[in-house]
N, C-alpha and C positions, 0 to 999 in steps of 0.2 A: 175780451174773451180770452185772450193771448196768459193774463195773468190769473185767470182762474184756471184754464187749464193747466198751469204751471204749478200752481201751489197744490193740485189733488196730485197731479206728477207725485210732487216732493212727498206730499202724504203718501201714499203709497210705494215709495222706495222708502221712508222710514220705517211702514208698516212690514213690508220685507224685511226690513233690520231687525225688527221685533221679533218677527216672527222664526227668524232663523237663529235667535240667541245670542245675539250681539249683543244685546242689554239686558244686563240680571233683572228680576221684580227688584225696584226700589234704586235702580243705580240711576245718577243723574247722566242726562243725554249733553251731548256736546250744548255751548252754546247756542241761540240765535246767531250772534255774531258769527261763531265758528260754522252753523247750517248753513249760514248766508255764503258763505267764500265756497263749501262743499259744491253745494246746488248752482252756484253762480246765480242768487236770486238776492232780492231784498229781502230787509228783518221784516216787512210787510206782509209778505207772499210768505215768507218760512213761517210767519209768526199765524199767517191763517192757517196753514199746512199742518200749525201744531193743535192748534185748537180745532181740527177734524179730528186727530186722535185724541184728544181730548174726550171728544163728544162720544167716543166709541168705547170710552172708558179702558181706553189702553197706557194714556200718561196721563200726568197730573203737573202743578207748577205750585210752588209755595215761594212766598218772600223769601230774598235769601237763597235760597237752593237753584233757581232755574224749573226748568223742565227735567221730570223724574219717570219712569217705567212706573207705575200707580201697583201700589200692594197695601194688602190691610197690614197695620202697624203692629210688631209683636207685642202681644198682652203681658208685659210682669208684675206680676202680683208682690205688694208688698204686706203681706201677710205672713209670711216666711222666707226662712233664710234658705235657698238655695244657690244654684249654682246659671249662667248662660245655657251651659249645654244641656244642662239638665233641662231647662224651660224651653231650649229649641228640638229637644227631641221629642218633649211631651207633647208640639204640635206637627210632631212628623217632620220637621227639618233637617237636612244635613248640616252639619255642625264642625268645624275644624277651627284649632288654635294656634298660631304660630306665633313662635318667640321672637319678640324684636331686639331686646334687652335683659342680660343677666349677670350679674355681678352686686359684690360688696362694696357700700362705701357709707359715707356718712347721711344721714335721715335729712329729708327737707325740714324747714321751721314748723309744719303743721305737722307731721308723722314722728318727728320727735317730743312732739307736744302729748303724744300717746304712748309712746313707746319709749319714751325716754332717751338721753343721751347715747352715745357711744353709736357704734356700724351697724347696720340691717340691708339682709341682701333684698336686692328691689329688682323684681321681675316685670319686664311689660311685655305686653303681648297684642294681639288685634284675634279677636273673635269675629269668625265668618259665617253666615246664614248663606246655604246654600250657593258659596263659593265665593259671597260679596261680604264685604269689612261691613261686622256689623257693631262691634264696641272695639273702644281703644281700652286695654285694664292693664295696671300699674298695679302691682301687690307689694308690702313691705311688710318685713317680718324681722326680729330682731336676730341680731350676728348669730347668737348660741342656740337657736332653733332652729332656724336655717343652713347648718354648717355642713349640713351630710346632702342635701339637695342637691341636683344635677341640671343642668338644663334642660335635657332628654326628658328629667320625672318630671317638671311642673309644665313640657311641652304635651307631656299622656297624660297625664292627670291633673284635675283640681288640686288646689290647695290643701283641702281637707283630707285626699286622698294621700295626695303626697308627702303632709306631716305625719300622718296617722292619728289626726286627733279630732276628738268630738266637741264641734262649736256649741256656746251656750247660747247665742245668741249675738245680734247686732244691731247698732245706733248709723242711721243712712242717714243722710242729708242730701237733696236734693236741688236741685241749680239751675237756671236758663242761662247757657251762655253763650257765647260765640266760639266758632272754631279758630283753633291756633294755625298758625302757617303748619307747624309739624301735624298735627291732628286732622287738619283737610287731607294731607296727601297720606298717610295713613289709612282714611277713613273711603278717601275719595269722593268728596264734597268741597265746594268753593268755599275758601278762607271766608272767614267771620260767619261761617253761615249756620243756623240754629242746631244748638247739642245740646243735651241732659249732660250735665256732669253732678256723677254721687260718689260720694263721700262717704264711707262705711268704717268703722270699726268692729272688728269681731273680738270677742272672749271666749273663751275658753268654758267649760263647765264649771271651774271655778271662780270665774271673773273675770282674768288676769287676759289684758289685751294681748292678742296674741297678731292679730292682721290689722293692718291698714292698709284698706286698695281706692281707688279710683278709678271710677269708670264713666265712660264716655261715648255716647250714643248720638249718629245723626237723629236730629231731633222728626224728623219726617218717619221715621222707621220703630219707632219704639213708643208705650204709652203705659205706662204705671197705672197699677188700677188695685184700690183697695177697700173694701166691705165695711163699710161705717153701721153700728149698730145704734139704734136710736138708744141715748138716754132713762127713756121710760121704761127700757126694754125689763122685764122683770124674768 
């Protein structure tokens, strides 16, 4: 009796947590282990205490990740080349970008592979959904397009904004991988734990590579979704 009444206890002081905005939709919640020292209970008793919120459809748990605040996954369409915030406003989300990394130097082995030899200034940044990390994105763009950019203009604007140029289009490639040591604390999910990483190249109206970014999504929070036409389609 002693340990059921205990683990609805713990349910309901996690449910207080919830409820008071301690955890964004979709941020992961302390460990078991870590609930277990909070509460002064077993991973037993926490672990049932979770799976009542569960049942109430307040968190969720995936391989990998732990225990999560449960939110439907945002939908980006690859259909078109747009932008994060543009796709997090068209479903009413607040939206903010901050810069983690700005400066010129030399291109890694893949983005020189596009972009050719010589410097390209490489922007990264962490895009937030409603105040939680919600992609890791790395932009590379070559030294002599990039040379008037500020950190301030690609911290306000997009890329597209900030060069002043009309994309033609872009080649994505997309990845299941695990999170990096630097990429979980960034993102704020357990190392190796499941990410989309894509792979983009943008052109310009006339071809001519002009970006290469990488982006980086906990994999719990985000789902590519694209309209396949039949074949026969006449």
């Amino acid at each position: 009796m002693a340990r059921t009444i205990r683990y609805r206890a713990i349910a309901e002081a996690l449910r207080a947590r919830l409820d008071a905005g301690e955890f964004a939709a979709g941020r992961v919640l302390p460990s078991e282990a870590e609930l277990s020292a909070t509460y002064e209970a077993s991973r037993v008793t926490v672990r049932r205490a979770l799976e009542v919120l569960r049942s109430d459809g307040l968190i969720d748990s995936r391989q990998g990740f732990g225990w999560f605040v449960a939110t439907d996954p945002q939908r980006l369409p690859l259909d078109r080349l747009g932008t994060i915030e543009a796709e997090l406003a068209e479903a009413d989300r607040d939206n903010e970008r901050h810069i983690l990394a700005f400066g010129f130097g030399a291109a890694p082995g893949w983005v020189a592979e596009h972009l050719g030899p010589g410097s390209v200034l490489e922007v990264r940044r962490v895009n937030l959904a409603d105040g939680a990390p919600f992609a890791r994105v790395t932009v590379w763009c070559p030294e002599a397009l990039g040379a008037d950019l500020s950190r301030a203009a690609v911290e306000r604007s997009p890329f597209s904004e900030a060069l002043g140029l009309d994309f033609g289009g872009a080649t994505q490639t997309i990845s299941a991988k695990a999170a990096s040591a630097a990429d979980a604390e960034v993102l704020e999910v357990p190392e190796g734990s499941p990410v989309l990483e894509c792979r983009r190249v943008t052109v310009d109206v006339e071809g001519a590579k002009v970006l290469v970014s990488e982006h980086v999504y906990p994999g719990h929070l985000t789902e590519f979704v694209v309209d396949l036409r039949s074949a026969n389609t006449i």
